[in-house]
C-alpha distance (Angstrom), angle and dihedral (degrees) to the residues before:
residue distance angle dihedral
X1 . . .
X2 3.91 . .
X3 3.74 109.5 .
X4 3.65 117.0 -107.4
X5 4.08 94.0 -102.4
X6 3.52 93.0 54.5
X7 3.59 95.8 48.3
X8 4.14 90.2 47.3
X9 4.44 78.2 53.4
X10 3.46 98.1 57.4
X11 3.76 94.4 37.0
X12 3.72 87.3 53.6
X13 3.77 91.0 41.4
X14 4.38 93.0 55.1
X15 3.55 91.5 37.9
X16 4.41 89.0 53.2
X17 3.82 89.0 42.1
X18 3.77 97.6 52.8
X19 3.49 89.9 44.3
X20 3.80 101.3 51.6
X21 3.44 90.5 37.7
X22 3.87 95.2 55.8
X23 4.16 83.8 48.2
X24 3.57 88.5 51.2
X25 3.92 93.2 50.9
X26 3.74 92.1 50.3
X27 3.70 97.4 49.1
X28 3.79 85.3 60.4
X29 4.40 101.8 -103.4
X30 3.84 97.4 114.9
X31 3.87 85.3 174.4
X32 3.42 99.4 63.1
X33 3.80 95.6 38.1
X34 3.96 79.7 59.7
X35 4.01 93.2 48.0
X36 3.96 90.1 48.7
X37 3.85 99.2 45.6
X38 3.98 78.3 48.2
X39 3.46 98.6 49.0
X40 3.89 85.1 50.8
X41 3.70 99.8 54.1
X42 4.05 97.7 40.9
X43 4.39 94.0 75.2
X44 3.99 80.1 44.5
X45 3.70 94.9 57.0
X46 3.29 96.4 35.4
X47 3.93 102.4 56.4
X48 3.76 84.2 30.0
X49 4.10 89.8 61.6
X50 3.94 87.4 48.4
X51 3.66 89.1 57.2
X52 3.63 93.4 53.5
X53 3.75 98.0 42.6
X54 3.79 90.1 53.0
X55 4.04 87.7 48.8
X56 3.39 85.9 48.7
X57 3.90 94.5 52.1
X58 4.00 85.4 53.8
X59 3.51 94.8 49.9
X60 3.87 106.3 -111.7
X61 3.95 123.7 119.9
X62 3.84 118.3 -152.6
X63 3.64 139.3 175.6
X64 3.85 87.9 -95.9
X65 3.61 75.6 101.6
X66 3.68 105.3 62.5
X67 4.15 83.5 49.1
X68 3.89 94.4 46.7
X69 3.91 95.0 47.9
X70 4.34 91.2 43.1
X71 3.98 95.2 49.4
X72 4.64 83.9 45.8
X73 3.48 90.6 49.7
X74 3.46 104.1 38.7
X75 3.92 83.4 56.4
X76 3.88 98.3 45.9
X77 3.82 82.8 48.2
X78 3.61 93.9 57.0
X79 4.18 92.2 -113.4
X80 3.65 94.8 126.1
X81 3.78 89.3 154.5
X82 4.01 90.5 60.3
X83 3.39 92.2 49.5
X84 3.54 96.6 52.6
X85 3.69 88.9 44.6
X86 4.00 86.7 55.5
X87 3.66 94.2 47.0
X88 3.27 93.6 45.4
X89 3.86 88.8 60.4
X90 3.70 94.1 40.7
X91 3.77 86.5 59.2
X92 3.16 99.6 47.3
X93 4.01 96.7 46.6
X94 3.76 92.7 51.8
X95 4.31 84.9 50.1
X96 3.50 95.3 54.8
X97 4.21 91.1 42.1
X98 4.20 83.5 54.3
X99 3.55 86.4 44.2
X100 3.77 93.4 52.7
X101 3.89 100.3 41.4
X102 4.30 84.7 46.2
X103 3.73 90.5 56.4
X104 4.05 83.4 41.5
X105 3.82 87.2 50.0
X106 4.38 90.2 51.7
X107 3.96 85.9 40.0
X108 3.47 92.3 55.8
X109 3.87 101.3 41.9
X110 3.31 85.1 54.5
X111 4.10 98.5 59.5
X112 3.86 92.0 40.7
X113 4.40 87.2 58.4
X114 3.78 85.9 59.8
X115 3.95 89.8 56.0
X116 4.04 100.7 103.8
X117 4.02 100.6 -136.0
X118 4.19 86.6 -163.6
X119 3.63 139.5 19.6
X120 3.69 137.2 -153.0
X121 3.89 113.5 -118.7
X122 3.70 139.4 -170.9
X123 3.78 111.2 -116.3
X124 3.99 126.5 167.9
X125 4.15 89.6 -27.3
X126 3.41 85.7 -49.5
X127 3.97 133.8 106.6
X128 3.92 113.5 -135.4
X129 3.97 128.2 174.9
X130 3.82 117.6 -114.0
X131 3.38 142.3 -177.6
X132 3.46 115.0 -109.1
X133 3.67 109.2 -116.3
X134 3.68 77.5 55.7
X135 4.03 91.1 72.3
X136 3.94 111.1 92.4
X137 3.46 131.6 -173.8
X138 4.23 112.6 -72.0
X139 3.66 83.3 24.3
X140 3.48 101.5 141.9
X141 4.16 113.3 -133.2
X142 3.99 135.2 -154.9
X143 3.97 106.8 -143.9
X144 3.59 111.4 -175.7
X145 4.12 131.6 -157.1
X146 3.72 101.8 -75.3
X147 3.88 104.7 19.2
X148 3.62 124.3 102.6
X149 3.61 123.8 -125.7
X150 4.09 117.1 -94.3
X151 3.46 100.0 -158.1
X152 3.90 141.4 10.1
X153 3.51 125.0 -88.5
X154 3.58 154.1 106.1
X155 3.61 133.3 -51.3
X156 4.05 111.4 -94.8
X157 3.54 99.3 -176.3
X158 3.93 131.2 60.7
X159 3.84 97.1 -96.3
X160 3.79 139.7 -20.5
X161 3.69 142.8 -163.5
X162 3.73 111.6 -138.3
X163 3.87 133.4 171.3
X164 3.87 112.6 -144.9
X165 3.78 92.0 169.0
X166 3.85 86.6 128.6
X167 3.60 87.8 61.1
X168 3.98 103.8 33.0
X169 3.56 107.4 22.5
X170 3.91 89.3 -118.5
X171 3.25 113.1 146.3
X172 3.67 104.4 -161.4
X173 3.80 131.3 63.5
X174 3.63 122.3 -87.7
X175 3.96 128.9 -142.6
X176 3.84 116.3 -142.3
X177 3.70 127.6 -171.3
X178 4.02 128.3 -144.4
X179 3.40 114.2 -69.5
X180 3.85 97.1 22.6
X181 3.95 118.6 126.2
X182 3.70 117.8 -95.9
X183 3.78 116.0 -156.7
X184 4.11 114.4 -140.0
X185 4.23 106.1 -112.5
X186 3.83 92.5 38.3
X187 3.92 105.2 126.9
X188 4.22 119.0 -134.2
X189 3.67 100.0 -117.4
X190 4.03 88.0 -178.5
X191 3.71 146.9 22.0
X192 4.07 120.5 -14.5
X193 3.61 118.8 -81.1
X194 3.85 141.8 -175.2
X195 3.74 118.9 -115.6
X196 4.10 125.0 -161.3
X197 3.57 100.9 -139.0
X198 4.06 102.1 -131.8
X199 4.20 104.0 171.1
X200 3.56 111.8 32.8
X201 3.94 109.9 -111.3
X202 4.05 96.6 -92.2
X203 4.20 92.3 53.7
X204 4.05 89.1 41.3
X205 3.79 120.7 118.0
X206 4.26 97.8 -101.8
X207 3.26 97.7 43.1
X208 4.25 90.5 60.0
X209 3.98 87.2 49.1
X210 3.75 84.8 52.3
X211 3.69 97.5 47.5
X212 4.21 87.3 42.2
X213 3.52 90.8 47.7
X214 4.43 98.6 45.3
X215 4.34 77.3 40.6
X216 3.64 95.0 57.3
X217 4.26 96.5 34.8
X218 4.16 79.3 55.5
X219 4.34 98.8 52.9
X220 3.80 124.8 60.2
X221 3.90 113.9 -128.9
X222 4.12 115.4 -90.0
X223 3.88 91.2 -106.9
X224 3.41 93.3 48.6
X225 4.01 94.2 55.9
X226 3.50 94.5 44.7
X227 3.83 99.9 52.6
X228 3.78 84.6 48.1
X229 3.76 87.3 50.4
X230 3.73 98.5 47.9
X231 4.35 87.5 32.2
X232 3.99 93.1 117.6
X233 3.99 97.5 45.5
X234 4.27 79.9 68.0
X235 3.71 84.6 69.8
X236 3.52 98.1 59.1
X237 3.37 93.3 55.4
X238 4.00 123.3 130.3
X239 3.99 114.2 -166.8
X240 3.69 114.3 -168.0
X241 3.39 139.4 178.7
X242 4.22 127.5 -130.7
X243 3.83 109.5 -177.5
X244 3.73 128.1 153.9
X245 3.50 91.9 -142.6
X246 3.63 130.1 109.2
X247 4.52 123.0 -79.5
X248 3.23 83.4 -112.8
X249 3.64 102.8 56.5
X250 3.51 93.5 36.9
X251 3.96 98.7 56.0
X252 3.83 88.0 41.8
X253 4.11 89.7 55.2
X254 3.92 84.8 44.6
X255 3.41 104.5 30.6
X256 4.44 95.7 128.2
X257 3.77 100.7 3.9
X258 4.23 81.9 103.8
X259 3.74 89.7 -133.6
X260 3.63 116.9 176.3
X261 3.96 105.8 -129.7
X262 3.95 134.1 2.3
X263 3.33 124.2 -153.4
X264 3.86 119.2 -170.8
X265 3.65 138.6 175.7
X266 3.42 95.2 31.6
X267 4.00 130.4 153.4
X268 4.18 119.3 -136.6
X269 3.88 84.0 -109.4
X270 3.74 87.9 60.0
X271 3.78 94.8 39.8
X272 3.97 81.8 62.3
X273 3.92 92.1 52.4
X274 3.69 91.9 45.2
X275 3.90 92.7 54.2
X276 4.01 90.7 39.3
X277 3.96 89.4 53.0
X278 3.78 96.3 43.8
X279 4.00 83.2 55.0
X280 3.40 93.3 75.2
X281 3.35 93.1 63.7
X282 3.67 92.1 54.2
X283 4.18 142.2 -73.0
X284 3.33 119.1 -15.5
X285 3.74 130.0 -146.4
X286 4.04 112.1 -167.8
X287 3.84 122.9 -165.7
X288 3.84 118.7 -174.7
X289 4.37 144.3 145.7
X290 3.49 132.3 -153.3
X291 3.71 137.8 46.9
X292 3.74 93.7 -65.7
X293 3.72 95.4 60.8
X294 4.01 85.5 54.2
X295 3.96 80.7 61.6
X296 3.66 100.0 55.9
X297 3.63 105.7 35.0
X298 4.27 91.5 59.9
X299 3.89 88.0 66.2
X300 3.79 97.9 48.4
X301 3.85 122.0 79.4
X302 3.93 107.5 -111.5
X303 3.62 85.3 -152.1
């Protein structure tokens, strides 16, 4: 992955050339408005190109793709405004994604301080440090004001006054009785208390949100595998358009949207053909409004 300066450099860089080069185009110089959305998008494509030949190397195909081959051919084409548009949002997505895995970074920092690395047990009358994968269940455990509990258990002691806010959400304290359950990563918010160790400290309550939380920092969201999967069937992609409406509407309501075919003048029963003949070719995915659409869809199979 680009580090997280590099990736506020480009995003700076896309965000200057688009910019400049929309200043440029309003004061008249169309040619240098192209050079300067160009000059934005080239350190884009390049470190973006990097990224995917090192994904490649490790085996893993993403839609890095799809961006990489829209900013080149919106260049070779002469669209340097597109392209900078579509670096500009490639930048920014892969900011706010190092944005979101830094804050996950903090977030999770934060959980693994609260994970007690020794606890104090009774032993013979006496207390004694420990390790704690030393702790076993009936284990009894000293927890004092200000430490959070290493393990579940029971309450020891007469009462306490714990604050399990990093585990609830509740802000304020809450006062437990003898014998009530004590949940490992609650922190004593009052006098010392005893704790009878129930789980030992790997099966205790914190130490699952730990190992849920490191699991799910680890995998990639469902969605976000399967576009990758599927990323290259995008570029074999045709878009058309079937309108009954004159050329010359139809290539004015097109005219830049780099469609691949336009077919005008055209009567529902024709619309049908057109969508039979392009299933040859393979699926088929029609979109449509108004009452004629409700006249070609009937004759097509919806499976």
């Amino acid at each position: 992955m680009l580090n997280d300066r590099l990736k506020i450099a480009l995003l700076a860089l896309a965000l200057l050339g688009l910019i400049s080069g929309a200043v440029l185009w309003m004061a008249g110089l169309p040619e240098f408005a192209a050079l300067a959305w160009s000059a934005g998008v080239v350190p884009v494509l390049a470190a973006l190109v990097i990224e995917i030949i090192r994904s490649l190397a490790q085996g893993r195909v993403g839609l890095d793709i799809v961006a990489a081959l829209s900013m080149s051919a919106a260049l070779v084409f002469g669209e340097a405004f597109a392209a900078a548009v579509v670096a500009l949002m490639y930048s920014g997505g892969t900011f706010l994604e190092s944005f979101a895995e830094g804050r996950a970074r903090r977030e999770m920092r934060a959980l693994l301080s609260r994970v007690a690395r020794t606890a104090t047990r009774h032993q013979g009358g006496k207390l004694e440090e420990v390790a704690l994968d030393a702790i076993v269940p009936g284990d009894l455990v000293l927890i004092r004001q200000g430490d959070a509990a290493p393990v579940d258990g029971a309450l020891g002691s007469a009462q306490a006054m714990v604050d399990q806010s990093a585990l609830t959400g509740e802000a304020m304290p809450v006062r437990l009785t003898r014998g009530m359950d004590v949940m490992s990563g609650v922190t004593n918010a009052g006098e010392a208390f005893d704790l009878r160790a129930t789980r030992a400290a790997s099966m205790s309550t914190y130490a699952g949100i730990v190992r849920l939380v490191e699991a799910a920092q680890k995998s990639r969201a469902p969605m976000a595998r399967l576009a990758d999967r599927y990323s290259l069937l995008f570029l074999g992609v045709t878009v058309a358009l079937a309108t009954g409406d004159r050329h010359a509407v139809a290539d004015a309501v097109t005219e830049g949207l780099g469609l691949d075919a336009v077919h005008a003048d055209l009567t529902p029963d024709q619309k049908v053909l057109l969508v039979l003949s392009e299933r040859k070719h393979g699926p088929v995915m029609m979109v449509g409004d108004g009452a004629n659409t409700r006249r070609v869809i009937p004759p097509l199979d919806p499976r």
